[in-house]
C-alpha positions as CSV (number, residue, x, y, z in Angstrom):
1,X,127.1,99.7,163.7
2,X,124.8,96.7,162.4
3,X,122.1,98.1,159.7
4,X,118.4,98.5,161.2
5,X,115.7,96.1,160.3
6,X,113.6,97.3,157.5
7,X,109.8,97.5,158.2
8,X,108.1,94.6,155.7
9,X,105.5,96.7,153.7
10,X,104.9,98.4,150.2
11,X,107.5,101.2,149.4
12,X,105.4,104.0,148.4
13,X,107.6,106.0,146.4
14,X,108.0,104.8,143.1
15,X,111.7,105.5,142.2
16,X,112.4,103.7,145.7
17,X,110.1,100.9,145.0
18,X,112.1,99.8,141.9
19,X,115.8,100.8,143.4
20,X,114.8,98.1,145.8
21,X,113.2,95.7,143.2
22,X,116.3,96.3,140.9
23,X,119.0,95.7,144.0
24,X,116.9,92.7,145.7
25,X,116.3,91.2,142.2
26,X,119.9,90.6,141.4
27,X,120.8,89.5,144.7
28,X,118.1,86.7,144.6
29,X,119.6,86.0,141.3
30,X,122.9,85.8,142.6
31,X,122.2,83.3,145.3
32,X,120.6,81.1,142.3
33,X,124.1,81.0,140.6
34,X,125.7,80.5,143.4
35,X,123.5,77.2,144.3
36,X,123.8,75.7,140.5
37,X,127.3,76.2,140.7
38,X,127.9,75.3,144.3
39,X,125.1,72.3,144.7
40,X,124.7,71.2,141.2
41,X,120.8,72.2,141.9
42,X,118.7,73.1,139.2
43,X,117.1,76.5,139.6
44,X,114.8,78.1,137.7
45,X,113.7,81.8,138.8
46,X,110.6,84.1,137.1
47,X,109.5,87.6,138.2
48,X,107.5,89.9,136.4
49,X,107.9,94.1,138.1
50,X,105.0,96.2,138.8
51,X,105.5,97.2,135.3
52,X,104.8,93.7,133.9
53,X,108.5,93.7,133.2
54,X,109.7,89.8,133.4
55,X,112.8,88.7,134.4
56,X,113.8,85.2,134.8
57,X,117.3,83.1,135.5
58,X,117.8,79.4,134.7
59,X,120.1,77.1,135.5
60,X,122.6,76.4,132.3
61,X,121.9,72.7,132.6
62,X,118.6,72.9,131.6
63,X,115.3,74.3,130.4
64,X,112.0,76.0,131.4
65,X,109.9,73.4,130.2
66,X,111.7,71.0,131.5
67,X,112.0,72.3,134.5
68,X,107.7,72.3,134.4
69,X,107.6,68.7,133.3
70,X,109.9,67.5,136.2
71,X,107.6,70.1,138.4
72,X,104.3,67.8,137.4
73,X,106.3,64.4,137.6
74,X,107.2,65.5,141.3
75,X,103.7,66.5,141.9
76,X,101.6,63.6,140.2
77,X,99.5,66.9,138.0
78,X,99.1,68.2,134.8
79,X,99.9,71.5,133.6
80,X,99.3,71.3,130.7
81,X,96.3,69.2,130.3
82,X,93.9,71.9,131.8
83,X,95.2,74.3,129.2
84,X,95.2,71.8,126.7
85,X,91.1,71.4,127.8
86,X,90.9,75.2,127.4
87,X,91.8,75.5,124.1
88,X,89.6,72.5,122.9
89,X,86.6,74.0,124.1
90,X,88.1,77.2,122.6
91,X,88.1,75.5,119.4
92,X,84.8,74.0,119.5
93,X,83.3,77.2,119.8
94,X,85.1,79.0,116.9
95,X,83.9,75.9,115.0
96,X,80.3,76.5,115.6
97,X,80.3,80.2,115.0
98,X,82.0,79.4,111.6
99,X,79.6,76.6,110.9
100,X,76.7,79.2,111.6
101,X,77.9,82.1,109.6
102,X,78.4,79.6,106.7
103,X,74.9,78.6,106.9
104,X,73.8,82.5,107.0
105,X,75.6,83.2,103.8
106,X,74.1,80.3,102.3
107,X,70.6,81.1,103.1
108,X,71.3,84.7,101.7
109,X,72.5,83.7,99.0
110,X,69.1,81.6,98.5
111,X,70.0,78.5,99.1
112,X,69.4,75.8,102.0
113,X,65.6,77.3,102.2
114,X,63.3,74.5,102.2
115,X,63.6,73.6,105.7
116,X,62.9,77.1,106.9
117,X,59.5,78.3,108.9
118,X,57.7,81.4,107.8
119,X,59.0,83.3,110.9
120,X,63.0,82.3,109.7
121,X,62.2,83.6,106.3
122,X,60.3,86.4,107.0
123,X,63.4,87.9,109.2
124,X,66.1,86.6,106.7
125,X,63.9,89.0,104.5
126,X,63.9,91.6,106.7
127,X,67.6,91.3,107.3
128,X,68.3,91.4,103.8
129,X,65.9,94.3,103.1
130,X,68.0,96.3,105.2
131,X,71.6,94.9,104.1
132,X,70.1,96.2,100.7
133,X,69.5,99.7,101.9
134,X,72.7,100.3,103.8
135,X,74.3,98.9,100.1
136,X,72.2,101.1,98.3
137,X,72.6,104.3,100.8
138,X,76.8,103.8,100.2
139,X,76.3,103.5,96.6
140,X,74.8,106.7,96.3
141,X,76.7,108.4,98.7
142,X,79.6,107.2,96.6
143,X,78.3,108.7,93.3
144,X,77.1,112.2,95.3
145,X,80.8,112.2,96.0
146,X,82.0,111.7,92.8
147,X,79.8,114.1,91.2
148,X,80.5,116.9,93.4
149,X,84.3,116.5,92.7
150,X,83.5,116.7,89.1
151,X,81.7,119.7,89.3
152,X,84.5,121.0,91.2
153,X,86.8,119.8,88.6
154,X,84.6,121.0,85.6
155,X,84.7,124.6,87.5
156,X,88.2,124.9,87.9
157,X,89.0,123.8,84.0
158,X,86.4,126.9,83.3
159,X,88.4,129.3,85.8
160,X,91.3,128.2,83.9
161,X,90.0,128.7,79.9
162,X,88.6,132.1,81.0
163,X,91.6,133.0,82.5
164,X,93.8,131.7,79.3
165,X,91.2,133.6,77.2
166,X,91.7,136.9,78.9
167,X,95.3,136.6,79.0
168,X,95.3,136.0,75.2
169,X,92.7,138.8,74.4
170,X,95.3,141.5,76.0
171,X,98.2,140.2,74.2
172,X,96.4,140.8,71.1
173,X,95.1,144.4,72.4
174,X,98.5,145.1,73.4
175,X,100.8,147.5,71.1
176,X,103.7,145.2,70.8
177,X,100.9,142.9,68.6
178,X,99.0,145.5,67.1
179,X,95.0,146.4,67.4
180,X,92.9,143.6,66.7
181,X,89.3,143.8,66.8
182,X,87.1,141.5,69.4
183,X,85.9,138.7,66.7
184,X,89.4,138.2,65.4
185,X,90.8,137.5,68.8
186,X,87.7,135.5,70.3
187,X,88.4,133.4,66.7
188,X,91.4,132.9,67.5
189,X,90.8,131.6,70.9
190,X,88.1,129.4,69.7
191,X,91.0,127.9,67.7
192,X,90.5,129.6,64.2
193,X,93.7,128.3,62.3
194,X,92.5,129.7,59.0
195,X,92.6,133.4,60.4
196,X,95.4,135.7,60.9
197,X,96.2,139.3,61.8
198,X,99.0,141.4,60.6
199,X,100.2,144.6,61.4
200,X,100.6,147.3,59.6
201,X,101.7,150.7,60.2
202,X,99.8,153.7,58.2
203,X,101.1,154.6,55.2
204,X,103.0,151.4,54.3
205,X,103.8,151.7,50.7
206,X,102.6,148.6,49.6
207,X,98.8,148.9,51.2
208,X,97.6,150.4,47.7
209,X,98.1,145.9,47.0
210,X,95.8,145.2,49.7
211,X,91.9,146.1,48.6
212,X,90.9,144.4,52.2
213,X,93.1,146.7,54.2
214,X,90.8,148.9,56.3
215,X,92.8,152.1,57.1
216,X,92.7,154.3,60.1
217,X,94.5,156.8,62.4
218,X,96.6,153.8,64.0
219,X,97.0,149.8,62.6
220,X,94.7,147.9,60.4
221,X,94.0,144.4,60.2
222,X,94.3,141.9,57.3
223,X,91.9,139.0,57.1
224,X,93.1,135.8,55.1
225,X,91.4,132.6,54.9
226,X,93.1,129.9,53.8
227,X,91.4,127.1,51.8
């Protein structure tokens, strides 16, 4: 049985579509080889997919571009002429935009002036007004920034000393360290080196030594201030 002819048209289903471009591509590819080798021919193949995939095949005994330049000597044109032109003009506008933009920074800068009308001045003005503002709007949205995360900064250190401070007052007030009034221990947070506390059980035999000792139920507390 001899295979059917397949109807010429788009293949609709994708994973078809590029079975067939896949198996049709290398058999085109094939035939290539088979006429460099076979014919001495030069051969020079490019597809791109539906996907903008490319694939191409050359013959081994020679180039892409020179397989363009003996395409225009064939032909009597010039490929690369028009793209050549392109890029020129290409050129030439990139070099007036540039020459423009210098002249602009120039002019704001306040120089190149003379030659201006009141019109051009009065809208370099106005331009430069408002390049001003949006400078001057970022600057002090900058510093608003700035100031809030120092506040928030400032805050936090607080949090922290308070903390620190609190933690240190119960140590004091705690039995393991003995009772120590409030103005000794907020002295000694402020950083008081010349102050200590000691403590001292009731009924120590030496406390008859100490005329500062003030006595109680529980622990007293011995001021000393260093000079």
């Amino acid at each position: 049985m001899g295979r059917g002819k397949i109807e010429i048209k788009k293949i609709e289903n994708p994973t078809n579509r590029q079975v067939t471009y896949s198996k049709r591509r290398n058999g085109i590819f094939k035939k290539a080889q088979e006429l460099t080798v076979l014919c001495d021919a030069k051969v020079s193949l490019i597809m791109f997919s539906n996907t903008n995939k490319l694939n191409e095949y050359i013959s081994p005994s020679t180039s892409t571009k020179k397989i363009y330049d003996q395409y225009q000597n064939a032909l009597g044109i010039d490929l690369w002429g028009t793209q050549y032109e392109k890029m020129q003009e290409q050129l030439r506008k990139l070099n007036d935009i540039n020459h423009k933009l210098r002249i602009e920074i120039r002019q704001r800068r306040g120089e190149g002036l003379n030659d201006l009308s009141i019109d051009h001045l009065h809208g370099l003005e106005q331009h430069m007004t408002e390049a001003l503002n949006g400078v001057r709007g970022r600057k002090y949205h900058v510093i608003k920034t700035q100031n809030e995360t120092y506040r928030k900064k400032v805050k936090n250190l607080e949090e922290r000393h308070g903390n620190l401070l609190m933690e240190y007052e119960a140590k004091l007030e705690d039995r393991q360290y003995g009772l120590v009034d409030n103005e000794a221990a907020v002295a000694l947070a402020n950083g008081a080196s010349n102050l200590y506390a000691f403590r001292l059980h009731h009924g120590h035999n030496h406390h008859h030594h100490l005329p500062n000792l003030h006595l109680g139920d529980g622990f007293g507390v011995h001021e000393l201030r260093l000079p």
